[in-house]
C-alpha positions as CSV (number, residue, x, y, z in Angstrom):
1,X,-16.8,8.9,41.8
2,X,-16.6,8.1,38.2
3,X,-14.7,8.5,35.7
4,X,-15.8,11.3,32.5
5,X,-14.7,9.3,29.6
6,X,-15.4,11.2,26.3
7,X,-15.1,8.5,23.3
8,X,-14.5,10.1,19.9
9,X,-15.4,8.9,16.9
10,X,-16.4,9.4,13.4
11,X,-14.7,12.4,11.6
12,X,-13.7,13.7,8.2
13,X,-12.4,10.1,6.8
14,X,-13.4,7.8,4.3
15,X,-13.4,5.4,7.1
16,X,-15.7,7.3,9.5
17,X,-18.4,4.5,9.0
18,X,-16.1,2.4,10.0
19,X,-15.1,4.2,12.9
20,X,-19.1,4.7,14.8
21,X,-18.7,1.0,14.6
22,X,-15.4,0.3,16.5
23,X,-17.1,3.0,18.8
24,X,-20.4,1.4,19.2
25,X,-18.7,-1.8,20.4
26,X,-16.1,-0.9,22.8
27,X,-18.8,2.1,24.3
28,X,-20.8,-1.8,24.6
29,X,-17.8,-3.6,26.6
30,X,-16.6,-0.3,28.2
31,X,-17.1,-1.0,32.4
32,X,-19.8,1.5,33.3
33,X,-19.4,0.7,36.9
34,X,-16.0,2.2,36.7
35,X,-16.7,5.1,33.9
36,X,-19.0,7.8,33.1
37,X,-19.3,7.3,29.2
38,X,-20.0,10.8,27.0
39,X,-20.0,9.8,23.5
40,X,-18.5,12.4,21.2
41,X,-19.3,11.5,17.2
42,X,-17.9,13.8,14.6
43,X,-19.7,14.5,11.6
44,X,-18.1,14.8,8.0
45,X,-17.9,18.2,8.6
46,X,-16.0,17.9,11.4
47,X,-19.0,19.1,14.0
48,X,-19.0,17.6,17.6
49,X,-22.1,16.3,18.6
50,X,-23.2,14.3,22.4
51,X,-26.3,12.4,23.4
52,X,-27.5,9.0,24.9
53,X,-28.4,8.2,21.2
54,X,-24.9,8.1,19.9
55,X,-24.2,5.0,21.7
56,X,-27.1,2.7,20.0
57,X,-25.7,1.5,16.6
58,X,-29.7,1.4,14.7
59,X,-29.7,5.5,15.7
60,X,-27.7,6.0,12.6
61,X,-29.4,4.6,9.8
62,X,-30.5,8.4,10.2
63,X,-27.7,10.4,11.1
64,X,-29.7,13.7,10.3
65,X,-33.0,12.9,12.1
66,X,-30.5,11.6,15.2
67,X,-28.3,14.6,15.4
68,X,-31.1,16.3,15.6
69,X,-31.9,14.5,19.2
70,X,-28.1,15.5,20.2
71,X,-26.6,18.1,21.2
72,X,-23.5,20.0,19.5
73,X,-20.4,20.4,21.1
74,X,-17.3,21.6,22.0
75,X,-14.2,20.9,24.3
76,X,-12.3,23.8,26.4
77,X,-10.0,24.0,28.9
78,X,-10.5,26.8,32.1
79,X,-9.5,26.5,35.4
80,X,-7.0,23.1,34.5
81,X,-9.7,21.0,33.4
82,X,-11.4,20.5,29.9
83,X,-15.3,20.3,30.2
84,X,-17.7,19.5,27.2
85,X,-20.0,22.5,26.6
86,X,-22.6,23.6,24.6
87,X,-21.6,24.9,21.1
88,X,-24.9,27.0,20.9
89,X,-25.0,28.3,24.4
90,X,-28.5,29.1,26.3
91,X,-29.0,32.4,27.5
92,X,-30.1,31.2,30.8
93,X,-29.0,28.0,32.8
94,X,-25.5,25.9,32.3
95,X,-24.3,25.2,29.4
96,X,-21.9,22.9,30.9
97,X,-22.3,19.3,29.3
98,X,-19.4,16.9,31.7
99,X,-16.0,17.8,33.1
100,X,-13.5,15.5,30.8
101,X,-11.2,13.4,32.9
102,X,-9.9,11.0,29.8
103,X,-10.5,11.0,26.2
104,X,-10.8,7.5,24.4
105,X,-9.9,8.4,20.3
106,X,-11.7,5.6,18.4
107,X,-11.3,7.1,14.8
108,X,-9.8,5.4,11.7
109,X,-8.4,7.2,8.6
110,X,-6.7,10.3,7.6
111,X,-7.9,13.7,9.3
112,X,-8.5,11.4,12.7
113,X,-5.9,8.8,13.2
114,X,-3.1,10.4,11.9
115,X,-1.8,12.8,15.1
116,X,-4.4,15.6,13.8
117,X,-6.7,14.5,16.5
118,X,-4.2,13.4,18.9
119,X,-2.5,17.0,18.9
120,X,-5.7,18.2,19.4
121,X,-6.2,16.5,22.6
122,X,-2.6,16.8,23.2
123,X,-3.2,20.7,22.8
124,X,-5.8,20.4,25.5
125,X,-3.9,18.8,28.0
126,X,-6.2,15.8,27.7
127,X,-5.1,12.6,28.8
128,X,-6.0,9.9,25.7
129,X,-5.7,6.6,24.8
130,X,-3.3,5.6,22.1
131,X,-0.4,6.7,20.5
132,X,0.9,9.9,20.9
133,X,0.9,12.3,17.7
134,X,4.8,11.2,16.4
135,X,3.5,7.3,16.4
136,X,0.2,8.1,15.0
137,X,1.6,9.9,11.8
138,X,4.1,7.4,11.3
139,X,2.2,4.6,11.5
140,X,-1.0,6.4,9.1
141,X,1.8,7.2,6.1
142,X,2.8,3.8,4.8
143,X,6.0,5.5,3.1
144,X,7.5,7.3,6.3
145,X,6.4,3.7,8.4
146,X,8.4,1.5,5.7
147,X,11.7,4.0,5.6
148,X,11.8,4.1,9.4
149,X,11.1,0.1,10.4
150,X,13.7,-0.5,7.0
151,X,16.4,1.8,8.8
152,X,16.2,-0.2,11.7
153,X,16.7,-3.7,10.2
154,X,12.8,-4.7,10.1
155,X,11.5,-6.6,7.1
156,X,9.7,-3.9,4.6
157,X,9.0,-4.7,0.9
158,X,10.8,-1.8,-1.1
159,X,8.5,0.7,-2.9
160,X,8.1,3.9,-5.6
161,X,6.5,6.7,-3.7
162,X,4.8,9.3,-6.2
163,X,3.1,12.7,-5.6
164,X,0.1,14.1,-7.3
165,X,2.0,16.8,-8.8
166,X,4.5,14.1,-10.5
167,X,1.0,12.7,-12.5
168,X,2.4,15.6,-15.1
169,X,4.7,12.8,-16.3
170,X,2.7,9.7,-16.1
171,X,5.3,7.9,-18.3
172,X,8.0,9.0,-16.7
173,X,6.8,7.3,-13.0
174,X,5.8,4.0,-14.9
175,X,9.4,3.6,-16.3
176,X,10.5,4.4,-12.7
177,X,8.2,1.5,-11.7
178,X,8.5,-0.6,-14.4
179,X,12.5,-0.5,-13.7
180,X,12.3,-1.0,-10.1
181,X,9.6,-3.9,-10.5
182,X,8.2,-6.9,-12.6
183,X,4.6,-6.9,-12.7
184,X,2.2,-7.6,-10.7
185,X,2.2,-4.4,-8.4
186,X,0.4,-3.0,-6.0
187,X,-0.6,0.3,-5.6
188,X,-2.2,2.2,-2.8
189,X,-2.8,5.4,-1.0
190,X,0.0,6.3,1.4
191,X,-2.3,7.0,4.3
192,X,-5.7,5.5,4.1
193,X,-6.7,1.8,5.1
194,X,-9.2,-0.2,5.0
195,X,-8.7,-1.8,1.6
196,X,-9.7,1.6,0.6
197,X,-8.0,2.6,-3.0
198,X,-5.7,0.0,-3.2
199,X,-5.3,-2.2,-6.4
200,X,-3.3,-4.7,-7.7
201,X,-1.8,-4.2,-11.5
202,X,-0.7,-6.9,-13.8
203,X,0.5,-4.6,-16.8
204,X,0.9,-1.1,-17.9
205,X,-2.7,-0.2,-19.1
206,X,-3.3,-1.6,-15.0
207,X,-1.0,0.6,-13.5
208,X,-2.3,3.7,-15.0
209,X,-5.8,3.0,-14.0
210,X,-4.5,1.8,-10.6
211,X,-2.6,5.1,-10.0
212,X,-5.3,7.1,-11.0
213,X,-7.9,5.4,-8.5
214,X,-5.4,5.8,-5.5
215,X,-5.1,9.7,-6.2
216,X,-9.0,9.9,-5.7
217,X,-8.1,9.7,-2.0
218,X,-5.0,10.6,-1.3
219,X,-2.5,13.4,-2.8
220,X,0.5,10.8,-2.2
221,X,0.5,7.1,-3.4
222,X,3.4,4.2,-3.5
223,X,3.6,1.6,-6.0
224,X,5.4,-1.7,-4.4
225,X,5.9,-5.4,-5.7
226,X,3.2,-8.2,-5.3
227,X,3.9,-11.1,-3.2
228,X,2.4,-13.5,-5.7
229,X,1.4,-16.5,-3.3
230,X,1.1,-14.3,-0.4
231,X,-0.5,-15.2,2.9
232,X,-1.4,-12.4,5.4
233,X,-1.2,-13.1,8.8
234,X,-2.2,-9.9,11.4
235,X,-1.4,-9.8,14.9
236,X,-2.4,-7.8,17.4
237,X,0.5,-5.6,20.4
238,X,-1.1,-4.1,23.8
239,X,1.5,-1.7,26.0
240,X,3.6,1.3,25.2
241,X,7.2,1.8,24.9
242,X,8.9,0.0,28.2
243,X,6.8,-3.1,27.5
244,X,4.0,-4.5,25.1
245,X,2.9,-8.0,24.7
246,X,1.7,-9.9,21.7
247,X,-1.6,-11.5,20.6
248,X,-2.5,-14.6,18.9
249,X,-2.0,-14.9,14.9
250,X,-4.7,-14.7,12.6
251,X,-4.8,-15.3,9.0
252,X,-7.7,-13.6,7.3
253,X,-9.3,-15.6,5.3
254,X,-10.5,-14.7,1.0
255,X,-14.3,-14.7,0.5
256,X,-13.4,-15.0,-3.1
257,X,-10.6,-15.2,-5.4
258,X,-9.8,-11.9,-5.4
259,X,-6.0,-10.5,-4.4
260,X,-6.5,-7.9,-1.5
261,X,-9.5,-7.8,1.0
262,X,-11.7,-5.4,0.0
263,X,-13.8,-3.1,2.0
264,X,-16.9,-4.8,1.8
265,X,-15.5,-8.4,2.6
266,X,-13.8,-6.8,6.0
267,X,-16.6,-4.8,7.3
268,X,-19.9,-6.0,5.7
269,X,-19.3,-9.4,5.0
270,X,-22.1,-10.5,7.5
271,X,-24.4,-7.8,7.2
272,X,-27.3,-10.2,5.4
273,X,-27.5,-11.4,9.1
274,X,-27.1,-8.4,11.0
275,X,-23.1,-9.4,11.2
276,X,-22.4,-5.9,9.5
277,X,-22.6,-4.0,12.9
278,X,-19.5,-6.0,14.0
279,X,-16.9,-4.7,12.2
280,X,-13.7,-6.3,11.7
281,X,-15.3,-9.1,14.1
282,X,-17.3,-10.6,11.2
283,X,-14.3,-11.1,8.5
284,X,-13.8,-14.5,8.0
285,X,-10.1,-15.6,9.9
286,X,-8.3,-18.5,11.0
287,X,-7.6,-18.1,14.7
288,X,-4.8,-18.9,15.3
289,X,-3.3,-19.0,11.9
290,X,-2.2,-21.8,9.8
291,X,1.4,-20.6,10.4
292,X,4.6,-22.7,11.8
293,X,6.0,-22.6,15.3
294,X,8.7,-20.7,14.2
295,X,6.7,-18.2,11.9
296,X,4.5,-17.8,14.8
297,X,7.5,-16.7,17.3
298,X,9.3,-14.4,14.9
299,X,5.9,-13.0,13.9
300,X,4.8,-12.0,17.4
301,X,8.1,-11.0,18.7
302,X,8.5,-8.4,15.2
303,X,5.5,-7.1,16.3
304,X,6.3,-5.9,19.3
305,X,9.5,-4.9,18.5
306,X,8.1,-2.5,15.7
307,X,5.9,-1.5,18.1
308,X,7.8,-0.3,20.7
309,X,10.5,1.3,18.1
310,X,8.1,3.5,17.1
311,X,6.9,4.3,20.0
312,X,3.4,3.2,19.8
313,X,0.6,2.8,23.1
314,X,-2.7,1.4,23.5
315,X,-3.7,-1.6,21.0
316,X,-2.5,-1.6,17.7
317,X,-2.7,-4.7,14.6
318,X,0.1,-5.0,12.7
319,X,-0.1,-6.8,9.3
320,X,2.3,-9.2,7.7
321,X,2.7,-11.2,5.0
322,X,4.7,-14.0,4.2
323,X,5.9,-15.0,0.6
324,X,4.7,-18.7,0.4
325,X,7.8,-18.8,-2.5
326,X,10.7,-18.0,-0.7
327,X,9.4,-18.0,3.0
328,X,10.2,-14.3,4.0
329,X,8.0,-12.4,6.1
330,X,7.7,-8.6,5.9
331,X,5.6,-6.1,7.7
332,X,2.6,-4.5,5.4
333,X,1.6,-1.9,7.9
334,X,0.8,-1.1,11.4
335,X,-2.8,0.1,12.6
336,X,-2.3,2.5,15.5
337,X,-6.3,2.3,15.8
338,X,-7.4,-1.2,14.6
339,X,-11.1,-1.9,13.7
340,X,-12.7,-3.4,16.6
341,X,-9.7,-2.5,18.4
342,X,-9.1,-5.8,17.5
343,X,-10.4,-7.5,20.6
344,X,-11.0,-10.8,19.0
345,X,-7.1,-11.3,19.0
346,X,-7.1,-11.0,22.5
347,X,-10.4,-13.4,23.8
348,X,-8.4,-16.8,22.4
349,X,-5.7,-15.6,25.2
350,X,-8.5,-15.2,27.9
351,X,-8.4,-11.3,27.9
352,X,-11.8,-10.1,27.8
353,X,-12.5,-7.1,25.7
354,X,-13.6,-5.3,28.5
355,X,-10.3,-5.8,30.3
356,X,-8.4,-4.4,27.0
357,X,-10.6,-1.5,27.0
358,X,-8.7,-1.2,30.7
359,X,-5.9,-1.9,29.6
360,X,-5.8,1.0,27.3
361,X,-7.3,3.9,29.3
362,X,-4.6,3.2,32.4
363,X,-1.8,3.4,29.7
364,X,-3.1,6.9,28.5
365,X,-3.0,8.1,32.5
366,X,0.1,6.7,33.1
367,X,1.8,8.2,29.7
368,X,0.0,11.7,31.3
369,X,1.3,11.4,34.7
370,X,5.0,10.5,33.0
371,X,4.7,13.7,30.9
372,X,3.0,16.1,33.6
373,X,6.7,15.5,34.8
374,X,8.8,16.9,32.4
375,X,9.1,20.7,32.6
376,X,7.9,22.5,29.9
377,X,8.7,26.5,30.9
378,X,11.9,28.5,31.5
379,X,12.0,31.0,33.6
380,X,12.9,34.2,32.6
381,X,12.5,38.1,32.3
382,X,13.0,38.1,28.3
383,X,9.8,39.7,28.1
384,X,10.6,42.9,30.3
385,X,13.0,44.2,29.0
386,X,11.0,45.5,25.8
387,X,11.6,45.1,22.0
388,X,12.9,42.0,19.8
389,X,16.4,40.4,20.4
390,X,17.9,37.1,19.3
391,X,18.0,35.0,16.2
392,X,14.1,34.6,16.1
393,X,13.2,37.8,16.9
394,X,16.0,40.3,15.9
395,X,15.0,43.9,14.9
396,X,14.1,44.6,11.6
């Protein structure tokens, strides 16, 4: 019998375009022999929609004239399992849609990937790939991830972390920064990704304007030092906290002469030929990257240490980037949901997309069967014996 695997994607995020891609692809490589696939896209609006359609990347050059042809959805649990039903139920017949044995999360951005989702399914009693809420949120704010991996000894660039509400005193927060760092700087939304609101600013008239772009998507920004002759090198960890293993290096590679990847050079670069349905897979990257022996080792092995301190699972990419000045390496960020899943790290070491996508969904059912062993109730007769006693509940 198959497996009911429900892949999510979409959702309220400025990366949810990004997101129906990475879904599109691994729903591709996904082993149908082995798995029942129900795809499950989210709308801005946060609606839940299913239908054969949702898998077929051309469908959604009209998303309203193919939601149309889908059916909207919801998830419940009764009777210890979660089924997919109808959200506008028939008066006659099932409105049953598929039991739910797994749920595969293939979101990126705020709203989706940062445990909001995950404690969703977690509230279900759902088993599903990736990190578990704690990691998720972590690894989505860039400020909490960088205070954490710095605690422990890992290699963080030091930043200013600023709040909407402190924009009342722009000059105050540019003498903070302006203290704390020579120019350039970069600025950026604490929990977005993509290249999405992120600038680099070379004096103060740039800092203001960078600040003010990075609050039009986020409420919370940080402001950290530019590594002037920078080269990023990403690389890619599959396991969950007892062990995890390392991909290849890559090095992305600049389209033009521009500082930071943008959006468009990471996710449409080959659209002209049809590329732009790939996803991360079209950005132009060495493989492996122009990096030394040692780099290369201290690299990898970082990775997975950060990885498994923070208690990640599934695939993640984390970023790096060396200072070509002075030779350090630091750790930029960690995607707990990479674009593409980033399978093309994994091919150069003969692991075939459709064996990460494996990979992945046994690590959810094992992290469920781990935690279906832990006991979550205490007996007791608290409840009968009438009225409100202890600290939480004391009489009024």
């Amino acid at each position: 019998m198959k497996i009911n695997l429900a892949v999510l994607f979409g959702g309220k995020s400025v990366e949810h375009e990004v997101s129906v891609i990475s879904a599109v692809q691994a729903m591709a490589s996904i082993n149908k022999q082995k798995y029942n696939i129900v795809p499950v896209y989210m709308t801005k609006g946060n609606e839940f929609y299913t239908g054969e359609k949702l898998m077929d990347i051309n469908s959604f050059k009209d998303i309203p004239a193919l939601l149309k042809e889908c059916t909207e959805c919801v998830f419940v649990r009764s009777e210890g399992k979660v089924q997919l039903i109808r959200q506008k139920m028939k008066k006659f017949g099932s409105n049953l849609i598929s039991d739910i044995d797994v749920a595969f999360p293939i979101v990126h951005g705020t709203n989706v990937e940062d445990g909001a989702l995950q404690g969703y399914l977690h509230t279900l009693d759902l088993p599903y790939v990736g990190c578990d809420v704690l990691a998720s949120a972590i690894g989505m704010d860039k400020f909490v991830m960088k205070i954490l991996l710095k605690d422990a000894g890992f290699p963080v660039l030091d930043c200013c972390r600023f709040a909407s509400f402190d924009m009342k005193d722009m000059n105050k927060c540019i003498a903070e920064v302006e203290k704390k760092f020579p120019y350039p700087v970069i600025v950026k939304p604490i929990n977005l990704g993509s290249s999405v609101g992120i600038s680099k600013a070379s004096d103060r008239d740039g800092l203001i304007r960078s600040i003010e772009e990075a609050f039009e998507f986020s409420d919370r920004i940080l402001v950290e030092p530019a590594v002037v002759k920078l080269k990023e090198i990403n690389c890619s960890v599959v396991g969950d906290s007892e062990a995890a293993a390392a991909s290849v290096c890559e090095e992305p590679v600049q389209a033009s002469d521009e500082d930071i990847l943008s959006f468009e050079q990471k996710y449409v670069g080959g659209g002209k030929s049809g590329g732009g349905s790939k996803g991360m897979a079209t950005l132009k990257r060495k493989i492996p990257a122009e990096i030394t022996p040692e780099q290369d080792a201290f690299i990898r092995k970082t990775a997975v240490d950060a990885f498994r301190y923070l208690g990640c699972n599934g695939v993640t990419r984390i970023d790096f980037m060396i200072d070509m000045e002075t030779d350090k390496v630091y750790i930029n960020e960690i995607n707990t949901i990479p674009g593409s899943l980033a399978f093309y790290l994994w091919e150069p070491k003969g692991v075939k997309y459709t064996q990460l996508l494996e990979k992945m969904i046994q690590l959810a059912l094992k992290r469920h069967r781990q935690a279906a062993k832990i006991n979550y109730s205490f007996d007791t007769n608290i409840l009968s014996l009438g009225g409100s006693f202890g600290a939480k509940g004391s009489k009024c």
